[in-house]
N, C-alpha and C positions, 0 to 999 in steps of 0.2 A: 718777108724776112722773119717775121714771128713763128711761120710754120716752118723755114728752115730751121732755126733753132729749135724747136719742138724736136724736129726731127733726127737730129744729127748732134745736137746737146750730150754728152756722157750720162750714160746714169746714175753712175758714182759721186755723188755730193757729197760735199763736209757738211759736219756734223753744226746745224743751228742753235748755240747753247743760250740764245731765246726764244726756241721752240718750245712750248710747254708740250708735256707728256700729259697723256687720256689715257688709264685706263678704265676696263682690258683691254682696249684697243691696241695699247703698246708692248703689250706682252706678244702682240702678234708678228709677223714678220716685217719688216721693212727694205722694201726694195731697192731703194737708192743708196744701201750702206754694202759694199765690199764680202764683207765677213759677219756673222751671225749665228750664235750660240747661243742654246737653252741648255743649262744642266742643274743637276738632280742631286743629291747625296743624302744620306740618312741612315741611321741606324736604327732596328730594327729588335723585337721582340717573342719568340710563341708563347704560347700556354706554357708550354714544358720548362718556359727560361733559356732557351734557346736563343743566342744572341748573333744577327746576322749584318752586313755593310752593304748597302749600293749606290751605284754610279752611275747615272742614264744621262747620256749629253747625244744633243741633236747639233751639228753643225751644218750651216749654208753658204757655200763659196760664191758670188758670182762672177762666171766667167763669160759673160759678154756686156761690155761696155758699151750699152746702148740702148735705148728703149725698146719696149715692146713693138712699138707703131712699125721699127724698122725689121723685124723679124718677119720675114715671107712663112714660113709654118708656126701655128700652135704646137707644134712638137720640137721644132729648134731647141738645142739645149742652151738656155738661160745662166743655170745654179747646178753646184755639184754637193751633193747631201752626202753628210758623212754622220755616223754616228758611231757611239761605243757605250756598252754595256759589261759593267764589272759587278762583282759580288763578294762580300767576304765572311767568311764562315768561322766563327769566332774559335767555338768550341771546338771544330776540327782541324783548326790552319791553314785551311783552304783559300786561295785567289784564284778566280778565273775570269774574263773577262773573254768580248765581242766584239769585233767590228764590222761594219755595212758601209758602202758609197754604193752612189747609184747618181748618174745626174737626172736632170729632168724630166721624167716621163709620166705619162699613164698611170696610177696604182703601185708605182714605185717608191718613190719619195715624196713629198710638200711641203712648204709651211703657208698657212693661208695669212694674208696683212691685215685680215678685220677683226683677228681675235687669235689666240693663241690657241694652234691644232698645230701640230709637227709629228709629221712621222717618217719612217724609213723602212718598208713593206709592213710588217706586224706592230713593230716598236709603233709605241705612239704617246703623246703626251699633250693632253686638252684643256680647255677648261670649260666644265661646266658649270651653269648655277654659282659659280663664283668659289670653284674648289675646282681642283687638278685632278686627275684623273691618267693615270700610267699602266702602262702595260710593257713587259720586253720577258722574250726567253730567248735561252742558250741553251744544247746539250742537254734538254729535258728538264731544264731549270726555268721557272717563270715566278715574273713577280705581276702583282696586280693590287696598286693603289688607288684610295680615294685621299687626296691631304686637303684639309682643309687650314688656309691660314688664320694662324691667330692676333697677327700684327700686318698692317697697312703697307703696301710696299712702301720701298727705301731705293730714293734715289741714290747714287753715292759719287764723291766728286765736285770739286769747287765748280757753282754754277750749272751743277746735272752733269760735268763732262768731269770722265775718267781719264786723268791724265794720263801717261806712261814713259813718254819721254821727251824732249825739246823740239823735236819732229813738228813741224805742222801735222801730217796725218797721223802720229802716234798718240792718238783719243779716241775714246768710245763713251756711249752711254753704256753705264752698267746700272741695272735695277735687282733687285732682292726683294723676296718674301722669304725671311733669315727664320721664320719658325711657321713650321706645317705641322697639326696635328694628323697622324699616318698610318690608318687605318685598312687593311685589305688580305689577300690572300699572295701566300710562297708556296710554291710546289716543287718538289724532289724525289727525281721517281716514282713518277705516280704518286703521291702522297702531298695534299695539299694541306697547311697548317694555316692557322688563323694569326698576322702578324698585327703587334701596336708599335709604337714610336715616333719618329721627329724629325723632318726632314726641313732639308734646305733647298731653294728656287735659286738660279745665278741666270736671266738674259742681256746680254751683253754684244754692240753691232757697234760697227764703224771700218776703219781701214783695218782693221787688225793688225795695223805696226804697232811693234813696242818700240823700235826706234835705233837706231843702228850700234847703239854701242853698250845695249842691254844683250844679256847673256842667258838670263832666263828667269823664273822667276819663282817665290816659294807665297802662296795664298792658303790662309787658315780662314774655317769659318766654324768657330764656337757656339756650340747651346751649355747652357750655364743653368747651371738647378736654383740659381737666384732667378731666374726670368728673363736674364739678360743674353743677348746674342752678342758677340763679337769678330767684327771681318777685318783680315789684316793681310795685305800683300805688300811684299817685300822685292822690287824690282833690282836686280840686281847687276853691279855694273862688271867690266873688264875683268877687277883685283877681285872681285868677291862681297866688296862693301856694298850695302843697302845704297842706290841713289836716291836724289833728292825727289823723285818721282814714285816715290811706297807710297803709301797709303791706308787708311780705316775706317770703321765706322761700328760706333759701338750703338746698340738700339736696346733703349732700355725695356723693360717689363711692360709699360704701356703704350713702346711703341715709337716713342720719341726718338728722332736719331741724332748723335754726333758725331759732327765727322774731328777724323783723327788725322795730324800734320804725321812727316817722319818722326817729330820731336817729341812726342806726345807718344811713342812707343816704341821697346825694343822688343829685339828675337835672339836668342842664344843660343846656339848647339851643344847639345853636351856629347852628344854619342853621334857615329855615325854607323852605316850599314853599307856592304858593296855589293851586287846585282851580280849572282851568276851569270844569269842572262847576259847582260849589256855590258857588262864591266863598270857601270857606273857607280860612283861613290857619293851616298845620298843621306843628308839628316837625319837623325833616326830618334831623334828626343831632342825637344825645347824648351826652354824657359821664356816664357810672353811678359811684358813686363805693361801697364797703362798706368802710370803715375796717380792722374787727374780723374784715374777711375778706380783706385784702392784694390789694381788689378795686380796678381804678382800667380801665376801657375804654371804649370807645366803640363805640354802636351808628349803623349804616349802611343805609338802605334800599337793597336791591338795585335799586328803580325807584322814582322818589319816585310815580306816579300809582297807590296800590293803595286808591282809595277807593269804598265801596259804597254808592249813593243807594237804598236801600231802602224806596223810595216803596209798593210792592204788597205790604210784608207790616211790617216793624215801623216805619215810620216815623222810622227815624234813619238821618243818612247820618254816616257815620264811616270812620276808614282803619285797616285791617287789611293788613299785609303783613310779607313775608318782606324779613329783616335782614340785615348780617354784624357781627359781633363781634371789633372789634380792639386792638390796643396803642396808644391814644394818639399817645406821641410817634413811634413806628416804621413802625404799620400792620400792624405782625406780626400775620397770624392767632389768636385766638382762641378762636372757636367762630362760632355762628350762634343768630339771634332772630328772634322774629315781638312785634311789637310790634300793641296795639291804640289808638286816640285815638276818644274821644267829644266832642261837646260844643263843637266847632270851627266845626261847619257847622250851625247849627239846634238845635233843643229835643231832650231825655231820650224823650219819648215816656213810654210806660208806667213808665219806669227814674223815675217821681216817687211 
């Protein structure tokens, strides 16, 4: 009876929110979770002052419900690996972005479960010696990081679990390392530049429902020239109002995190931008408000057009781009953000 179970058991488990997390071990892949994400964001620097945005996210679907034991070939397709690669180019107004899928094969795709390696043929994002390590090109464009973190990951979520909606499966573990020192080389036409800056870690596994009557969702993740990181997503329900299922986490200078109820933070739209592209009608300036944290600013898309139609591999088109972070009523500098919007332009896709 024990080996039948073994054998014929789902692979698909919920989420144990008295499982403690190991890492690196948990940065790595986890097999028994549905859905699985690593992404990247960061703003960028050259010599010349040249200011540039990216976006590296590796996604893992699995589509077979069932252990390995039951699989007749090591080549049976398991996971379907998707990723995207964006970029934004300050000073010239440029977005361009990449998509890959590939399921499971050979030298195609991966992610390994003993430590955090994910890649999607070139793309790839590791970790070494206890710093990250990135690589992705497009069109003659490549980026190539070393980040080393400067704060301790950050579990985030009452009890380690990401809520999102009333759903039994709409939870995930989401984990952050909210500041990377970001170190390496851009190349452009043949011409490689020496980049510095700040980068942001987001791994996040579970069902991947948000839960049936979320519509989509708008996530900020702030670096602050105080020290401080702040992450805020905003689930969004039917009418447009924030559900009771948002969420934050603000992490101070040395590290320390708190987490943040809906109550504990607003989000305001002041402007909005509509999508040649998609037709969609999408925030375009905010005002972030944290009471309990003497927080009151405004977030700024550096180019309102950083939207990715991801028609060839997950089927959502949404805008992800680089921000600046300012004082309200002065404009005094801040910090800087990469903001993400779902749910604007078309359906969740698998995110159901």
């Amino acid at each position: 009876l024990a080996l039948a179970f073994l054998l014929f058991a789902g692979r698909f488990q919920p989420l144990d929110p008295k499982q403690n997390l190991s890492f690196p071990r948990d940065h790595g892949s986890h097999d028994d979770a549905r859905m699985e994400w690593w992404y990247v964001t960061g703003q960028l620097e050259t010599a010349s002052g040249k200011r540039l945005g990216y976006d590296l996210t590796f996604f893992r679907t699995g589509i077979a419900d069932e252990p390995r034991s039951a699989r007749a070939s090591a080549f049976a397709a398991r996971d379907l690996f998707l990723a995207h690669f964006a970029r934004t180019d300050v000073q010239a107004g440029t977005f361009r972005f990449a998509e890959r899928v590939h399921r499971t094969g050979v030298g195609a795709a991966f992610a390994r479960e003993d430590r955090l390696c994910v890649a999607n043929e070139d793309w790839r994002l590791e970790e070494v010696g206890g710093r990250l390590v990135l690589f992705a090109s497009d069109g003659g464009e490549e980026i190539s990081l070393v980040l080393t973190p400067e704060k301790p990951p950050v579990v985030h979520g009452a009890g380690g679990l990401s809520r999102k909606g009333p759903e039994r499966e709409a939870v995930s573990r989401y984990v952050s390392l909210t500041r990377l020192r970001s170190e390496g080389w851009w190349t452009s036409g043949g011409k490689s530049e020496a980049v510095t800056g700040l980068s942001w870690f987001d791994h996040e596994w579970g069902s991947g429902s948000i839960g049936k009557d979320t519509t989509g969702w708008d996530w900020f993740g702030l670096h602050l020239l105080d020290g401080r990181d702040l992450m805020l997503y905003r689930m969004r329900a039917k009418d447009g109002s924030a559900s009771p299922f948002s969420s934050g986490t603000l992490v101070a200078k040395d590290g320390k995190a708190l987490s943040l109820s809906p109550e504990d933070f607003s989000i305001e739209e002041t402007t909005h931008w509509k999508s040649p592209a998609s037709g969609g009608m999408y925030p375009s300036r905010w005002t972030l408000r944290v009471p309990r944290a003497s927080l009151h600013v405004e977030v700024v898309p550096v180019l309102a057009g950083q939207e990715l139609l991801t028609e060839k591999s997950t089927h959502v088109t949404y805008w992800e781009g680089a921000c600046d972070v300012a004082a309200p009523a002065t404009g005094t500098p801040l910090g800087r953000a990469y903001v993400e919007m779902t749910g604007y332009a078309g359906g969740l896709g698998a995110f159901r």
